[in-house]
Structures are given as C-alpha cells and as structure tokens.
C-alpha positions, -999 to +999 in steps of 0.1 A: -043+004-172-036+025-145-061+037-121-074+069-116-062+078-078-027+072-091-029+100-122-042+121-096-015+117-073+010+120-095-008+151-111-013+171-070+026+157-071+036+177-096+018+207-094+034+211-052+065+208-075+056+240-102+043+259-070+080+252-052+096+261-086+077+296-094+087+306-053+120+293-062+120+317-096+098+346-081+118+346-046+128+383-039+153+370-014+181+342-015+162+327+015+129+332+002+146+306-027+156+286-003+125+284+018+104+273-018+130+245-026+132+232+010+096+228+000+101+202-026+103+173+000+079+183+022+044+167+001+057+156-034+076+124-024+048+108-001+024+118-030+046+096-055+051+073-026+013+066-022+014+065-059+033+036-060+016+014-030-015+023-050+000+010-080+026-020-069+009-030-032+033-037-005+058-050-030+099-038-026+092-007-047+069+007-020+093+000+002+120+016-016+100+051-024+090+054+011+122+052+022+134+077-001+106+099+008+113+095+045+151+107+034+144+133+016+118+149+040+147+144+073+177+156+049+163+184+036+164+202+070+200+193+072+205+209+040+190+237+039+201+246+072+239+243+059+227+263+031+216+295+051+245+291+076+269+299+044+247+322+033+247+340+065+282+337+067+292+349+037+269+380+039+277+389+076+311+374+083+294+365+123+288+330+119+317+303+136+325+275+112 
C-alpha cells in the first residue's frame, strides 16, 4: 500500500503542473507562456523525486529521478532562454545569431 506522504506529493505535484498549464493557456503574451511552462521544472520534479525516495529508499530509482530532476531544473534555463532569443528575433529583427 502506499503511504500517505507519497499521494500527497504526487497530488501538490500535479496541481504546480495544472497551475503552469492554465498560465500556459491564459498567458496574454507569448512570454507570459513561456514564463508558466519554464515553470514546470521548477517544483514538480523534486516533488515526484521525494516521492520516489519516500517510496523506494535510496535504491537506483531515487537516484535516477533526482537526476532527472536536477536536468530538467538546469536545462530549462537553457531552453527557454533559446526560446525568447527567437522570439525576440523574429519579432524585432535586432538580435545577432
């Protein structure tokens, strides 16, 4: 059975997600959309992560999920950065490639 503290991560895991995905739908700007879904990484993946050390221990799935977690949360600066440099680019033609 699983325990309680890991339905409740899971659950505050997926409700940062819905919050990230109504900015992402309710963004009035293309970088208000982008600043929600850069959001995404920021709690949702430690929350699953402490999920899973909860649930497995210090096993090599913990291991695995916090590396992703740790990927996701240093990428997604990286990405969303390229994202708004195109985006910039393509609406004011001033940005060097």
């Amino acid at each position: 059975m699983t325990p309680l503290s890991v339905t409740i991560l899971l659950a505050v895991a997926v409700a940062c997600e819905v919050v990230c995905v109504v900015g992402v739908v309710a963004g009035a700007t293309a970088y208000d959309r982008l600043h929600y879904a850069g959001a995404t990484t920021a709690v949702a993946p430690f929350l699953v992560t402490a999920a899973v050390i909860v649930e497995e221990g210090t096993h090599n799935p913990t291991w695995n999920a916090l590396f992703v977690a740790f990927a996701l949360f240093f990428l997604n600066g990286v990405l969303t950065h390229a994202t708004a440099r195109v985006l910039r680019q393509r609406e004011h033609a001033d940005v060097e490639p």
